[in-house]
C-alpha positions as CSV (number, residue, x, y, z in Angstrom):
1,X,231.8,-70.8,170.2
2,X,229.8,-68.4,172.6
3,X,227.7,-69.4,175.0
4,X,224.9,-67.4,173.2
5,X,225.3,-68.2,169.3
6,X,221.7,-68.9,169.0
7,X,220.2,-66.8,171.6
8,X,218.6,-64.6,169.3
9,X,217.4,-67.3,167.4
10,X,215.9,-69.7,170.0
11,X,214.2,-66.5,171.7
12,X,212.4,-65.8,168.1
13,X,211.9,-69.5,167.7
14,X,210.1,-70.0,171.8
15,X,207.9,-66.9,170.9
16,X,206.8,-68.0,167.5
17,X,206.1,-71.6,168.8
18,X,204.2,-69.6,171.9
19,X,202.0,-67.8,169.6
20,X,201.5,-70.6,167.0
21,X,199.7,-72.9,169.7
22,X,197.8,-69.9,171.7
23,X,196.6,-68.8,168.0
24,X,195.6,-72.4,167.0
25,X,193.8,-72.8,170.7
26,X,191.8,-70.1,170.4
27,X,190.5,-70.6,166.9
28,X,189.5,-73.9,167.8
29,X,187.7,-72.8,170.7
30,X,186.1,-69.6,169.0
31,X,184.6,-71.9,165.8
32,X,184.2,-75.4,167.6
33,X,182.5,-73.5,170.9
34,X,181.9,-69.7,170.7
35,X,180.2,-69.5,167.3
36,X,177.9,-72.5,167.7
37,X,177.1,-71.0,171.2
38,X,176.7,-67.4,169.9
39,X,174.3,-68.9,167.1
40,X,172.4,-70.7,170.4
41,X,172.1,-67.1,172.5
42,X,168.3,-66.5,172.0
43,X,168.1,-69.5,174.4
44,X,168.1,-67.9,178.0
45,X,168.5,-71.1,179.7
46,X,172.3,-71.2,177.8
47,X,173.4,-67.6,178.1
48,X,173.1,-64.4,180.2
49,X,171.0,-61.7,179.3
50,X,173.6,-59.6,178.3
51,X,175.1,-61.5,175.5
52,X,171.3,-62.7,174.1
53,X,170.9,-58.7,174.5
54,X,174.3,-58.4,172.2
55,X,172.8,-60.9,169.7
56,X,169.6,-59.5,168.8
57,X,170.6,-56.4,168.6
58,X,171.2,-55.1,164.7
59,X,174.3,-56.0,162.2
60,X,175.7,-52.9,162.4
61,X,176.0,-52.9,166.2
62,X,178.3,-56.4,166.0
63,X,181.6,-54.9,165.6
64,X,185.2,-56.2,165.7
65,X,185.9,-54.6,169.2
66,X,182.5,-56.1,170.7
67,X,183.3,-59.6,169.0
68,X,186.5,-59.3,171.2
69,X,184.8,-58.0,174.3
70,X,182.4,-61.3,174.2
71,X,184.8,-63.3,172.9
72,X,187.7,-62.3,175.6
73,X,184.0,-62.7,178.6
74,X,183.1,-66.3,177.2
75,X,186.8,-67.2,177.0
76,X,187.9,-66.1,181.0
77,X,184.6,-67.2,182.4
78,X,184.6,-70.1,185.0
79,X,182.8,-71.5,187.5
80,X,180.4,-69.8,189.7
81,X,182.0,-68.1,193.1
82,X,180.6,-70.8,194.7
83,X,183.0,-73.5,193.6
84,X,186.1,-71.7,195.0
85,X,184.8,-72.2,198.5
86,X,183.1,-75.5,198.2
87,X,184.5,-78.7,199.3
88,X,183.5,-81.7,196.1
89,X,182.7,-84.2,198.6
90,X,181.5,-82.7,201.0
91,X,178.4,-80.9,201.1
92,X,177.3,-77.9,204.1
93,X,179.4,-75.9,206.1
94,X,181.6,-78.5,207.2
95,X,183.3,-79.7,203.7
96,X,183.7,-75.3,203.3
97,X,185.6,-75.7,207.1
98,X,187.4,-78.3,206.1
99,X,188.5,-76.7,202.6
100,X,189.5,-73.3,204.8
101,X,191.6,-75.4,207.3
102,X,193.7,-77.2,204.8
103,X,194.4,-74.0,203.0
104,X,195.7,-72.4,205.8
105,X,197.8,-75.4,207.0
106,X,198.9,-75.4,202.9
107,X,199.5,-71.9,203.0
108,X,201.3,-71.7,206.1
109,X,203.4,-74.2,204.8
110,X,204.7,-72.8,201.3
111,X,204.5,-69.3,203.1
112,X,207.2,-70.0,206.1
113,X,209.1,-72.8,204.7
114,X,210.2,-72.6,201.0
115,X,209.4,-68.8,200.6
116,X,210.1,-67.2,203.8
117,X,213.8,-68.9,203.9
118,X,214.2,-68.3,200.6
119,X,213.6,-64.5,200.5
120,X,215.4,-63.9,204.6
121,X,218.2,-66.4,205.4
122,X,219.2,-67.2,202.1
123,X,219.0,-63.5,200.5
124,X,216.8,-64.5,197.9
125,X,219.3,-67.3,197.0
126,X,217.0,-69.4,194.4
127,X,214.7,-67.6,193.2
128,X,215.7,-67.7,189.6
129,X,214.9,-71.3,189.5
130,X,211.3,-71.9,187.9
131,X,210.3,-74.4,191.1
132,X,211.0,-70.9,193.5
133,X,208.3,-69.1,190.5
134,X,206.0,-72.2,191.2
135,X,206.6,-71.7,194.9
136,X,205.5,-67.9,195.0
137,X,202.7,-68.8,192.6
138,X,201.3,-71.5,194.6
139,X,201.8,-69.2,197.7
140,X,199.5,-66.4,196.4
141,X,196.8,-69.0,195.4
142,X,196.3,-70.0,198.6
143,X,196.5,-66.9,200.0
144,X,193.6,-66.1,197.4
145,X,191.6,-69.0,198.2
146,X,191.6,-68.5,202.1
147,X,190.1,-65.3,201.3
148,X,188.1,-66.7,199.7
149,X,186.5,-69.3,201.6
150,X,186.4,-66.7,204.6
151,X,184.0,-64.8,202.3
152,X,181.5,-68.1,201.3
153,X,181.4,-69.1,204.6
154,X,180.7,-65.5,206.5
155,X,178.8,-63.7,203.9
156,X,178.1,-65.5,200.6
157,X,174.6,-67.0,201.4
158,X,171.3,-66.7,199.8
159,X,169.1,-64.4,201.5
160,X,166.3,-65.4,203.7
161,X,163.5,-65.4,200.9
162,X,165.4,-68.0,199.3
163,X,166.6,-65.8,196.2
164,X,169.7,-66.1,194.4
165,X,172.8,-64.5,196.2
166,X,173.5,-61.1,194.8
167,X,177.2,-60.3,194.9
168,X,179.5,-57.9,193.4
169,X,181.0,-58.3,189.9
170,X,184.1,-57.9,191.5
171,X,183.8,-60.8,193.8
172,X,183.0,-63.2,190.7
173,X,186.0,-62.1,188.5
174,X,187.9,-62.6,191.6
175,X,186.5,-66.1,191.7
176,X,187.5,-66.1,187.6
177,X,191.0,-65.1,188.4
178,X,191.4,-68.1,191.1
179,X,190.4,-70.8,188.8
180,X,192.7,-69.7,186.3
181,X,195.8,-69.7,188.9
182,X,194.7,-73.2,190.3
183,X,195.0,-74.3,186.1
184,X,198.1,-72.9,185.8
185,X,199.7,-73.4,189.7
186,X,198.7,-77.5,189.6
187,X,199.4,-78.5,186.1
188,X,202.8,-76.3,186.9
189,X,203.4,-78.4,190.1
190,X,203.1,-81.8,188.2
191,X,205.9,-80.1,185.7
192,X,208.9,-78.9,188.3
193,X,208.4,-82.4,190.3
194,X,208.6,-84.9,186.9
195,X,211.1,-83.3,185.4
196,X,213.1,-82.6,188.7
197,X,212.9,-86.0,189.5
198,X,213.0,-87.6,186.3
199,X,215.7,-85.4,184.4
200,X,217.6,-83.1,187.5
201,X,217.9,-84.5,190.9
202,X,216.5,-88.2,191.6
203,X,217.5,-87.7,195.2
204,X,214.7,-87.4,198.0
205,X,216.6,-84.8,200.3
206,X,215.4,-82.7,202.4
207,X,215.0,-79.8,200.0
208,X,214.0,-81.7,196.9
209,X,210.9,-83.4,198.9
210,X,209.8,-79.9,200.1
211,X,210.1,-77.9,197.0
212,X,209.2,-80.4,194.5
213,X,207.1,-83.8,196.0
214,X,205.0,-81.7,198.8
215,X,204.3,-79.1,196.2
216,X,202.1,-81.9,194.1
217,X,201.1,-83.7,196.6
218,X,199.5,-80.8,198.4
219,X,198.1,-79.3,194.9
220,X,196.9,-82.8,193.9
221,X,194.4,-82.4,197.6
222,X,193.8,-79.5,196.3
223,X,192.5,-80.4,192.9
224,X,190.3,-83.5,194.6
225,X,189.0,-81.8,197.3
226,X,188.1,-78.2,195.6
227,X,185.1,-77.9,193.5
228,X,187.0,-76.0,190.5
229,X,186.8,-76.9,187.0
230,X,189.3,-76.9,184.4
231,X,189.5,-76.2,181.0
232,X,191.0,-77.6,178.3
233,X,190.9,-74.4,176.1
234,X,193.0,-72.9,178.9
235,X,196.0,-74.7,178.1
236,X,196.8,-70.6,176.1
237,X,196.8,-69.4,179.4
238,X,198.9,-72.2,181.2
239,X,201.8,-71.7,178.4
240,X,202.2,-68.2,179.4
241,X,203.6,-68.8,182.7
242,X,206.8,-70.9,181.6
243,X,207.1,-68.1,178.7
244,X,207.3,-65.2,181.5
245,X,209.7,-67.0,183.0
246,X,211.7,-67.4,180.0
247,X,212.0,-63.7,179.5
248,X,212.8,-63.0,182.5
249,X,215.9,-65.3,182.8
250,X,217.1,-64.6,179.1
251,X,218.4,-61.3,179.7
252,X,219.5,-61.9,183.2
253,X,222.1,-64.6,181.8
254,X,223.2,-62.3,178.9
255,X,223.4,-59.6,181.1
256,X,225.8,-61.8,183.3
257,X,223.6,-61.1,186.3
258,X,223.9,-64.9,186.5
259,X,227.1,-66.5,186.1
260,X,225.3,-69.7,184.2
261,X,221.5,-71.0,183.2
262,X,220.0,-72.0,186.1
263,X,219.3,-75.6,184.1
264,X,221.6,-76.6,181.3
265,X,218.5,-77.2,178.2
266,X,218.0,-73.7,178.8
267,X,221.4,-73.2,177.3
268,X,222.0,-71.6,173.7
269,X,225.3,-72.6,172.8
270,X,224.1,-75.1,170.3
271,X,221.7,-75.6,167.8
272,X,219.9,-78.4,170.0
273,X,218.0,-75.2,172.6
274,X,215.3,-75.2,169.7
275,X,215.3,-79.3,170.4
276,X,214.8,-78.9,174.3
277,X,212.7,-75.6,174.3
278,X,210.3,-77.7,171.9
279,X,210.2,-80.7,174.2
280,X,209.7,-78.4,177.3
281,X,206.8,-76.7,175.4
282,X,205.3,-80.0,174.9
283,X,205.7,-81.7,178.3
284,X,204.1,-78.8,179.9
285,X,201.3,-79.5,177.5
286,X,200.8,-83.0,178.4
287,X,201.2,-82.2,182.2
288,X,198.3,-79.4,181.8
289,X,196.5,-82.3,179.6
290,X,196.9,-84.3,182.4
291,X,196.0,-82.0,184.9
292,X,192.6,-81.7,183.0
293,X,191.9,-85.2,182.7
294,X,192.4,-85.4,186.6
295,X,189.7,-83.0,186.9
296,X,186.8,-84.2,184.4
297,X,187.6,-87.6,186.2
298,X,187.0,-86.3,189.8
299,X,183.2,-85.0,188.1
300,X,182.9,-88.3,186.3
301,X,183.3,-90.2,189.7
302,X,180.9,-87.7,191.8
303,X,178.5,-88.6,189.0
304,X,178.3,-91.7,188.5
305,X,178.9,-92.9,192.1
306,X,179.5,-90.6,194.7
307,X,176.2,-88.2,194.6
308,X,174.4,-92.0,194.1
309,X,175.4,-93.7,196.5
310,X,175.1,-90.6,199.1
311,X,171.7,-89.1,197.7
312,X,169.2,-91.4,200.5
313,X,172.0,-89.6,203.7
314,X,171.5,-86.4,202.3
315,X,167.9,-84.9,201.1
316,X,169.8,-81.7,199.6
317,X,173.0,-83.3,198.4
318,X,171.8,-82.9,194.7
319,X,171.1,-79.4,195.6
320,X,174.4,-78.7,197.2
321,X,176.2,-80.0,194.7
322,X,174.4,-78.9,191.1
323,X,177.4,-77.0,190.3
324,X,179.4,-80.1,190.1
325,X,177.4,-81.2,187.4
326,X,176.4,-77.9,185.4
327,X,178.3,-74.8,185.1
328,X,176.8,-71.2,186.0
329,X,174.4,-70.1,183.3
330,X,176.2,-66.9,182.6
331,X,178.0,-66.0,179.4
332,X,177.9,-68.9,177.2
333,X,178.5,-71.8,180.1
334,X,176.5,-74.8,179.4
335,X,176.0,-78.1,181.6
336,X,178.8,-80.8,182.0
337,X,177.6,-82.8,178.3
338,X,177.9,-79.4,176.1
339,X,180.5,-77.6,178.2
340,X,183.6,-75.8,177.2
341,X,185.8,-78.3,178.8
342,X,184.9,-80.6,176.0
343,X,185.7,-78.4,173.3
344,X,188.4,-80.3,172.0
């Protein structure tokens, strides 16, 4: 029997299930959130001008490729910039210090030890193994993030008049592209260490504590301490990352560039790979589910008892922390009770 039988197969199979559940997502979000909200848009306390412009103008001038457009805004939008650099329980300069300081330490951490070894004394021995991709991945966030909480803290404040902070479009789709890396880099983190742990190596050496245990421990601070939401609709966009991986090592283990998969349920020998790909499609659905349920808990808490119980030490703390409790009104972000992370 060859080692790739079904190889063919199971690839058609993984990218049919792929598209299956990012098609499904998405038309759940677009008619149980983007219509209703879209139907909503002459309300300028919901949406930004430029959508309730898009709404009122004629039929004729709602076509499919603007649809898309506003669709594909509403869909990537996140939190203000703000949130990137702002510690969630910790209001003023010194929570934004503190956020800064522990993503350098983090940073410095996944940067000389797991990658810097990986990619110098051991040749780049590794690095097909998906915890190396979530070891790069987590990398670059960090780096991303120390950038930008250098940026909140040195130049992203409200002029003197007291006017909202004006800032380039490019800075807030950079603050977009963060929050969707810390979706896909945490909920990816809780993956690699329960199935390592549970279904690989059970060991707590050296090695497996670094790469694996560290990695969501330090991503779990993260997620507490950081004042980023998550999405539930996102879960599209978390399912990609396991998918890239998945074609890159297909042809690299046809191609014999590897002797072997780098994890035997990768394996396509037998007609159980559509079994395990399913089940690893799944997990990494639950862990993301997980991973959002996390989050809305953290706001739930600040809610209900942290902002109470703090509001009498801290005149402004409901001030500071409004974007806790109510996304930015741009696109079609509402506050916490009608927002997209309750879609589902």
């Amino acid at each position: 029997m060859s080692r790739f039988e079904y190889l063919g197969a199971s690839i058609i199979y993984s990218l049919a299930l792929y598209f299956l559940i990012v098609i499904s997502v998405l038309l759940i979000y677009y008619y149980q959130c983007y219509r209703p909200q879209r139907r909503l848009a002459s309300s300028p306390s919901l949406v930004s001008s430029s959508v309730a412009t898009a709404t009122t103008t004629n039929t004729s001038q709602e076509n499919m490729i603007t649809e898309i457009r506003l669709f594909a805004e509403a869909y990537f939008h996140g939190k203000s910039f703000e949130s990137t650099y702002q510690h969630a329980f910790i209001p003023g300069l010194i929570g934004q210090y503190m956020l800064l300081i522990f993503r350098c330490l983090a940073f410095g951490f996944f940067f000389s030890i797991p990658f810097v070894w990986r990619y110098t004394v051991d040749q780049g021995g590794g690095a097909h193994y998906y915890t190396i991709w979530n070891i790069d991945l987590i990398t670059g966030y960090f780096l991303m993030t120390i950038l930008a909480s250098v940026w909140g803290i040195f130049y992203d404040h409200p002029p003197s008049d007291n006017t909202a902070t004006v800032r380039s479009g490019y800075v807030t789709k950079y603050g977009y592209m963060i929050q969707i890396l810390f979706e896909i880099a945490t909920a990816s983190a809780f993956f690699v260490t329960v199935i390592d742990y549970v279904g690989i190596n059970q060991s707590f050496g050296f090695w497996n504590v670094m790469e694996h245990f560290l990695n969501t421990i330090i991503m779990l601070i993260e997620c507490l301490c950081n004042s980023m939401d998550a999405r539930i609709e996102h879960l599209a966009i978390n399912l990609t990352w396991p998918l890239l991986y998945l074609l890159f090592i297909w042809p690299i283990v046809a191609e014999g560039v590897l002797s072997d998969w780098p994890y035997a349920f990768l394996a396509t020998d037998t007609k159980s790979v559509y079994g395990w790909y399913t089940i690893l499609i799944v997990v990494d659905m639950i862990f993301y589910g997980i991973f959002w349920c996390i989050v809305q808990g953290k706001y739930k808490f600040l809610k209900h008892y942290w902002y109470v119980n703090h509001n009498n030490n801290n005149d402004n703390n409901e001030e500071i922390h409004t974007d806790h409790n109510q996304k930015n009104n741009q696109g079609f972000e509402l506050i916490e009770e009608k927002g997209y992370a309750n879609v589902f």
